[in-house]
C-alpha positions in Angstrom: 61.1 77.2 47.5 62.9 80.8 47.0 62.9 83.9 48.1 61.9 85.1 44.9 58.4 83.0 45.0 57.9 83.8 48.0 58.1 87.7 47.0 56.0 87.4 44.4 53.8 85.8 46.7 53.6 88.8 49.0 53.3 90.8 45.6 50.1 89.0 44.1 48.9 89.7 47.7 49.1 92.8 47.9 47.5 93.5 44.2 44.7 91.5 44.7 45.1 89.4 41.6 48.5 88.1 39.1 47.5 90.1 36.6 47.8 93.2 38.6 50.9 91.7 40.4 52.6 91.5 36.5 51.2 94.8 35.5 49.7 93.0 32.5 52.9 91.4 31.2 51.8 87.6 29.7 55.3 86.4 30.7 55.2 87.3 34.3 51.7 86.1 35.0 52.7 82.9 33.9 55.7 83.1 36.1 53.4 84.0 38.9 50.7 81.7 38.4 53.5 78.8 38.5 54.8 80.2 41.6 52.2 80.0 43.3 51.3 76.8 42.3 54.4 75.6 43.6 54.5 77.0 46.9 50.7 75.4 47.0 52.3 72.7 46.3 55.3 72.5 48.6 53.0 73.5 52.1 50.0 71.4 51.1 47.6 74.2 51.5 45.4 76.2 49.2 46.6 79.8 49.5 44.4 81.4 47.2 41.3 81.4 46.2 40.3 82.2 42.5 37.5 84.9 42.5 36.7 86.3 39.0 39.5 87.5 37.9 41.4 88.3 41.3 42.5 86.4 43.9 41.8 86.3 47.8 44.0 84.6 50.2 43.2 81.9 52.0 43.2 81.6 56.2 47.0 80.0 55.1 47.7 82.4 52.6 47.3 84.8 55.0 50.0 83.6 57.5 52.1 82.9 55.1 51.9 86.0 53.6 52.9 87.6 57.1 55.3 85.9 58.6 57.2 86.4 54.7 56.9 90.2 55.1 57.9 89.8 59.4 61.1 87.7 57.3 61.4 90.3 54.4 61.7 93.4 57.1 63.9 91.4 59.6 66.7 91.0 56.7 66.2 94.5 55.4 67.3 95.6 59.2 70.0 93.0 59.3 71.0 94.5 56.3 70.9 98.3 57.3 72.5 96.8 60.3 75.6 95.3 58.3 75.6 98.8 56.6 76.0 100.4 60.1 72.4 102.2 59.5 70.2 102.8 62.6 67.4 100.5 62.5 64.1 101.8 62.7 61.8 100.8 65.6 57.8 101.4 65.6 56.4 102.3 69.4 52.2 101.6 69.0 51.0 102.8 72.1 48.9 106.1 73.7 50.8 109.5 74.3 50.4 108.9 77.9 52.0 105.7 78.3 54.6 106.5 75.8 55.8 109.8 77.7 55.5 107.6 81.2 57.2 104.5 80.3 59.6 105.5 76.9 60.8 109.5 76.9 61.2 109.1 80.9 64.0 106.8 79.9 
């Protein structure tokens, strides 16, 4: 396993299919197809299912697919962090709360 395949894991994903993922290069649908094959391989799970010509994930697909990206951001921060960059930090919650609990502080 690699962090590459795992990338292209989240990339196929996110296009719906490896042909999108590869942008119609031959070479790097092959590459893809194989890659995911293996990580299939390596969890034991299905992660995708063939429809047509894309691809939906599967109920493991789909957590993999999110705890890689949670993984993915966490090093870009370390790395900012390294870089002494600020770190960005999402607040989800409503104005009011926000202004009582986060800008009173």
């Amino acid at each position: 396993m690699s962090l590459d395949r795992l990338q292209n894991l989240c990339r196929v994903a996110e296009s719906g299919g490896v042909t999108e993922a590869a942008g119609g290069d031959s070479t790097w649908q092959s590459l893809f197809s194989r890659q995911i094959k293996e990580l299939e391989e390596f969890f034991g799970v299905e992660l995708f299912r063939r429809s047509g010509r894309g691809v939906t994930l599967t109920s493991a697909g789909q957590t993999l697919d999110r705890i890689v990206r949670e993984c993915f951001a966490a090093l870009a921060d370390f790395k900012m962090e390294c870089q002494g960059q600020p770190v960005g930090l999402s607040v989800g919650a409503g104005e009011t709360l926000i202004q009582w609990l986060i800008l009173a502080r």
